[in-house]
N, C-alpha and C positions, 0 to 999 in steps of 0.2 A: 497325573493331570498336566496338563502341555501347559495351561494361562492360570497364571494367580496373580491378586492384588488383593487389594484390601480396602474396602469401604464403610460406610457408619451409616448407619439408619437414623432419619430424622426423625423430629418431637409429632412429623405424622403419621410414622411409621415407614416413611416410601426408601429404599433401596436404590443408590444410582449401580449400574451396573458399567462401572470401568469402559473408556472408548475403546482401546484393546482388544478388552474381550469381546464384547458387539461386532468388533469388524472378524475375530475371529470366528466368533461364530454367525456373521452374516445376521446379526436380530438389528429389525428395524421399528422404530416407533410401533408401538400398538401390538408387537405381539403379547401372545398372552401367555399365563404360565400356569401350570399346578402346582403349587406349594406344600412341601412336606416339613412337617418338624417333629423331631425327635430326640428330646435330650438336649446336646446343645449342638446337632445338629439341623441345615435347614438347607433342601433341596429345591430348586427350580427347576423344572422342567418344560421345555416349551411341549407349546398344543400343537400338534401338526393334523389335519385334516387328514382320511385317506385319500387314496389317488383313486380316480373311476375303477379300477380294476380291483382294488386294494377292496373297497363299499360293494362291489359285485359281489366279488368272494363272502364279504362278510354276510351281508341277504342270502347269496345261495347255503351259505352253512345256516343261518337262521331257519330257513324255509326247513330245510332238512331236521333241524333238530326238532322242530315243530310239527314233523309227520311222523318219526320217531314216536314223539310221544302221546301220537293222539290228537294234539292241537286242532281243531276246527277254526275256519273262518269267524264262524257264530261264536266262539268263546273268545275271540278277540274283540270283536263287535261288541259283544255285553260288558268285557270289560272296560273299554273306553267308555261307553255309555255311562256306567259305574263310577268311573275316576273324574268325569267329567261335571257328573250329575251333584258331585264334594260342595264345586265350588261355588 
């Protein structure tokens, strides 16, 4: 790992994340992160959106695993209707 330091979590739980690191890794206010813990470890990860081409690909493999299997329009339709009908 290229950057370490070491920080303390306050009485509300929030994490400062060293200037350092931040400019190393380019993070500015408001990104967000996924949190892993395990043990006495705990991972952050930032969310990165896909890129247009990145979300194409990801729908065209969708579509496809979707005809693979059978998947109908009408069976996506019902089920929103279903999930919708919960709340």
């Amino acid at each position: 790992m290229e950057a370490l330091a070491t920080t303390r979590m306050s009485s509300k739980g929030q994490v400062v994340i060293p200037e350092d690191i931040r400019g190393k890794l380019n993070l500015a206010a408001g990104v967000r992160f996924v949190v892993v813990g395990e043990g006495d470890v705990v991972i952050l990860k930032t969310i990165t959106p896909p890129s247009m081409d990145g979300f194409d690909n990801l729908i065209r493999s969708a579509r496809q695993q979707a005809r693979i299997s059978g998947l109908k329009r009408s069976d996506i339709t019902k089920a929103v209707s279903k999930v919708r009908s919960r709340k």
